[in-house]
C-alpha positions, 0 to 999 in steps of 0.5 A: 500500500502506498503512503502518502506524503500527507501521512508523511508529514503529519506522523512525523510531526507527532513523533517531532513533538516527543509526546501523547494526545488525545488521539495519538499514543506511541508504543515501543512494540506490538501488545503481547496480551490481546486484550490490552490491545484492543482496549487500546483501540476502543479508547482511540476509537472513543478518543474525545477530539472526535478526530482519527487516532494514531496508534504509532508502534516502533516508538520508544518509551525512553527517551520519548519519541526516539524511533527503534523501529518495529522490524524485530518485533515477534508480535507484529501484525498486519493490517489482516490480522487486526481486523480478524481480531476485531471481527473476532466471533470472542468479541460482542460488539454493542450493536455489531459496530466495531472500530474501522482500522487501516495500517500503514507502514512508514520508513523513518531514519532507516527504521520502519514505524507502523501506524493503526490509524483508527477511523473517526465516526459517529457510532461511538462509543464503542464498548462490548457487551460481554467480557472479554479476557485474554491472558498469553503464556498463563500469565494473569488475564487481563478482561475488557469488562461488558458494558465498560465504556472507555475513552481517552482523554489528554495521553491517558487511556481509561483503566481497564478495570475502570469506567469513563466518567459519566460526564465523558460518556454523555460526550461520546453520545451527544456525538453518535446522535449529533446534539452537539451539530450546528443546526444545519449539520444537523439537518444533514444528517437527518436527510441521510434517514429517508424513513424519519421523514413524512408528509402532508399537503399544506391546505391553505398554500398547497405545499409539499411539507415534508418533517421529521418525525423525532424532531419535528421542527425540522421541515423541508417544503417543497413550494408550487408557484404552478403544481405540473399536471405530470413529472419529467421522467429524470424526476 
C-alpha cells in the first residue's frame, strides 16, 4: 500500500513533538496480551477530539519519541490480522459496530514505524457487551469488562478495570446522535434517514411539507408557484 506524503508529514510531526494526545499514543512494540490491545483501540476509537487516532508502534518509551523501529518485533501484525481480531466471533460488539482500522507502514531514519490509524465516526462509543479476557503464556488475564465504556482523554487511556466518567460518556453520545451539530449539520444528517421523514399537503398554500418525525421542527417544503399536471421522467 502506498503512503502518502500527507501521512508523511503529519506522523512525523507527532513523533517531532516527543509526546501523547488525545488521539495519538506511541508504543515501543506490538501488545503481547490481546486484550490490552484492543482496549487500546476502543479508547482511540472513543478518543474525545472526535478526530482519527494514531496508534504509532516502533516508538520508544525512553527517551520519548526516539524511533527503534518495529522490524524485530515477534508480535507484529498486519493490517489482516487486526481486523480478524476485531471481527473476532470472542468479541460482542454493542450493536455489531466495531472500530474501522487501516495500517500503514512508514520508513523513518532507516527504521520502519507502523501506524493503526483508527477511523473517526459517529457510532461511538464503542464498548462490548460481554467480557472479554485474554491472558498469553498463563500469565494473569487481563478482561475488557461488558458494558465498560472507555475513552481517552489528554495521553491517558481509561483503566481497564475502570469506567469513563459519566460526564465523558454523555460526550461520546451527544456525538453518535449529533446534539452537539450546528443546526444545519444537523439537518444533514437527518436527510441521510429517508424513513424519519413524512408528509402532508399544506391546505391553505398547497405545499409539499415534508418533517421529521423525532424532531419535528425540522421541515423541508417543497413550494408550487404552478403544481405540473405530470413529472419529467429524470424526476
Amino acid at each position: 500500500m502506498t503512503v502518502s506524503a500527507d501521512l508523511y508529514r503529519l506522523i512525523g510531526s507527532i513523533i517531532s513533538s516527543r509526546r501523547e494526545s488525545d488521539h495519538w499514543d506511541f508504543k515501543q512494540q506490538y501488545h503481547t496480551n490481546k486484550a490490552d490491545f484492543i482496549h487500546d483501540i476502543i479508547c482511540m476509537a472513543n478518543n474525545r477530539s472526535g478526530q482519527d487516532g494514531y496508534i504509532i508502534f516502533g516508538i520508544s518509551d525512553e527517551p520519548k519519541g526516539k524511533i527503534c523501529g518495529i522490524e524485530q518485533d515477534e508480535n507484529r501484525r498486519t493490517q489482516q490480522q487486526i481486523i480478524d481480531l476485531i471481527q473476532s466471533q470472542k468479541l460482542k460488539w454493542a450493536f455489531g459496530v466495531y472500530p474501522s482500522v487501516e495500517l500503514s507502514t512508514l520508513f523513518l531514519e532507516d527504521h520502519e514505524v507502523d501506524v493503526l490509524i483508527v477511523k473517526s465516526t459517529l457510532d461511538v462509543p464503542y464498548y462490548l457487551t460481554e467480557d472479554y479476557s485474554h491472558a498469553p503464556e498463563s500469565r494473569r488475564p487481563r478482561t475488557i469488562k461488558a458494558n465498560y465504556i472507555y475513552t481517552r482523554v489528554c495521553d491517558t487511556n481509561t483503566p481497564i478495570d475502570k469506567e469513563a466518567t459519566p460526564y465523558q460518556v454523555e460526550s461520546l453520545w451527544r456525538r453518535r446522535f449529533g446534539l452537539d451539530l450546528s443546526p444545519l449539520d444537523q439537518v444533514k444528517k437527518k436527510l441521510m434517514q429517508r424513513k424519519d421523514w413524512e408528509s402532508y399537503e399544506d391546505d391553505d398554500t398547497g405545499d409539499t411539507v415534508y418533517y421529521n418525525k423525532f424532531s419535528p421542527e425540522y421541515t423541508v417544503r417543497i413550494r408550487w408557484q404552478e403544481r405540473p399536471s405530470f413529472y419529467p421522467f429524470y424526476s
